[in-house]
C-alpha positions as CSV (number, residue, x, y, z in Angstrom):
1,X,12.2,-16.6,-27.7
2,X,9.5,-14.1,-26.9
3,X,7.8,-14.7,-23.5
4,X,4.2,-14.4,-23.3
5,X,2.3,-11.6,-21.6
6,X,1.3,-13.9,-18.3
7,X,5.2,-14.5,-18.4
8,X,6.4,-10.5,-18.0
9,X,3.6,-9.7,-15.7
10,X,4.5,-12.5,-13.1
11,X,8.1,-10.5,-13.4
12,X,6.8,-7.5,-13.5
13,X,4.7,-8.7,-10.3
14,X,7.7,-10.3,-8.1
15,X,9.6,-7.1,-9.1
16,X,6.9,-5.0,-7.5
17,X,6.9,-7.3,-4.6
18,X,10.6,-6.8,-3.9
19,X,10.3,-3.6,-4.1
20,X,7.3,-3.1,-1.4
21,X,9.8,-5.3,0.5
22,X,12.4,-3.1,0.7
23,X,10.1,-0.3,1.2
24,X,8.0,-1.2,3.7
25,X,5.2,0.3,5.3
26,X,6.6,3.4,3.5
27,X,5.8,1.8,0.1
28,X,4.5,4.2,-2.9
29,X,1.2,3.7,-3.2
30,X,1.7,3.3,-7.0
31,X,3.6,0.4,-6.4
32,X,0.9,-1.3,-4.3
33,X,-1.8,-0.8,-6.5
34,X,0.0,-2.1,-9.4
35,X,0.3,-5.4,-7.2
36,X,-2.8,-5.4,-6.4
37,X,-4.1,-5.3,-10.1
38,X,-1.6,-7.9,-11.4
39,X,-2.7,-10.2,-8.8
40,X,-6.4,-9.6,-9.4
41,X,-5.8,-10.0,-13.3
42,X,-3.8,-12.8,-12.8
43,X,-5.4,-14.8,-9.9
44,X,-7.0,-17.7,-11.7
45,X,-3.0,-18.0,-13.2
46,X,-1.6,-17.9,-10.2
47,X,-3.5,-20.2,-8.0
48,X,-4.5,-17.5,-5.0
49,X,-6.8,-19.1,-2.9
50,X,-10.2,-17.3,-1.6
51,X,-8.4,-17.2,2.1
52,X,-5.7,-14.9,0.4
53,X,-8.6,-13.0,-0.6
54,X,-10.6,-10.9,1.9
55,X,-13.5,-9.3,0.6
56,X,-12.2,-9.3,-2.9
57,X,-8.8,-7.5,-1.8
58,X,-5.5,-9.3,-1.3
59,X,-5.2,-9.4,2.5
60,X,-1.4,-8.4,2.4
61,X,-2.3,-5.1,0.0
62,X,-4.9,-4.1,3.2
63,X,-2.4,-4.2,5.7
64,X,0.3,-2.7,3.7
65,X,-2.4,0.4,3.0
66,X,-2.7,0.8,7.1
67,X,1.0,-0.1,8.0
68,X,2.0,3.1,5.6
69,X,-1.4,5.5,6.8
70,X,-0.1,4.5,10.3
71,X,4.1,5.5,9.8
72,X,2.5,8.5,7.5
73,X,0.3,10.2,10.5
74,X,3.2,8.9,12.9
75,X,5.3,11.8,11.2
76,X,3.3,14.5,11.6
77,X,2.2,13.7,14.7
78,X,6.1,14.4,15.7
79,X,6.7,17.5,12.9
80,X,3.7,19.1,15.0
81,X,4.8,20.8,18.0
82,X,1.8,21.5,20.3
83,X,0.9,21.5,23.9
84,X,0.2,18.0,26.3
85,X,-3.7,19.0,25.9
86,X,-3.5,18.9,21.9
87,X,-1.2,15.6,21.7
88,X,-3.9,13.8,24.0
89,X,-7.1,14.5,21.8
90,X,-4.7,13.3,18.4
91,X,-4.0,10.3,20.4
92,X,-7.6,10.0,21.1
93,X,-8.4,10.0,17.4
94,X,-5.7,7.9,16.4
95,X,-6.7,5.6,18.6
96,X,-9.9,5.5,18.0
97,X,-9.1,4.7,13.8
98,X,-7.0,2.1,15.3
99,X,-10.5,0.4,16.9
100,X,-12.1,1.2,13.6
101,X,-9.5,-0.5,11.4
102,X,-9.5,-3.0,13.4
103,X,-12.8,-4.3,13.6
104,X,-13.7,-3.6,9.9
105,X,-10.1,-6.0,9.2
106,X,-12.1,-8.5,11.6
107,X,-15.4,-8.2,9.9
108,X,-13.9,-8.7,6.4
109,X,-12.2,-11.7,7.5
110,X,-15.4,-13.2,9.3
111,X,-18.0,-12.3,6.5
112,X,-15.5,-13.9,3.6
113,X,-15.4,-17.1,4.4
């Protein structure tokens, strides 16, 4: 019997979210996007409600996106060896992203509803 297309996508789709399970905040990017599109194209299918939604992006894709930048500039920022001064302003700037991040993840959620 020959499934239909909505029928291999929503495998294709829990494959792809087993996979960014395992991986993690280290999850390809690939990987994410592709989950991101199959739930997009297949939202009305699915059921995904507008508070899974923010903005128009799945909620879970946005904080996957930061939780990988974050473990990303977390390895440099231990492959670079540098002086106390240097360390201090990168902290600075991360930090500051971290406020940034933060608030626009605050306004999305505000604003969508």
């Amino acid at each position: 019997m020959e499934n239909s297309v909505e029928q291999i996508e929503a495998q294709r789709l829990e494959r792809l979210e087993v996979q960014a399970a395992m991986h993690g905040p280290l999850t390809p990017p690939h990987i994410l996007i592709e989950i991101q599109e199959l739930k997009h194209k297949n939202r009305a299918h699915s059921g995904m409600t507008r508070r899974q939604l923010v903005g128009g992006l799945d909620y879970d894709f946005l904080m996957n996106v930061v939780a990988a930048a974050l473990v990303r500039l977390g390895a440099v920022e231990t492959s670079l060896k540098t002086n106390d001064r240097q360390r201090q302003i990168r902290q600075l700037i991360h930090d500051l992203w971290m406020v940034v991040i933060t608030i626009m993840i605050f306004l999305l959620l505000i604003y969508s509803r």
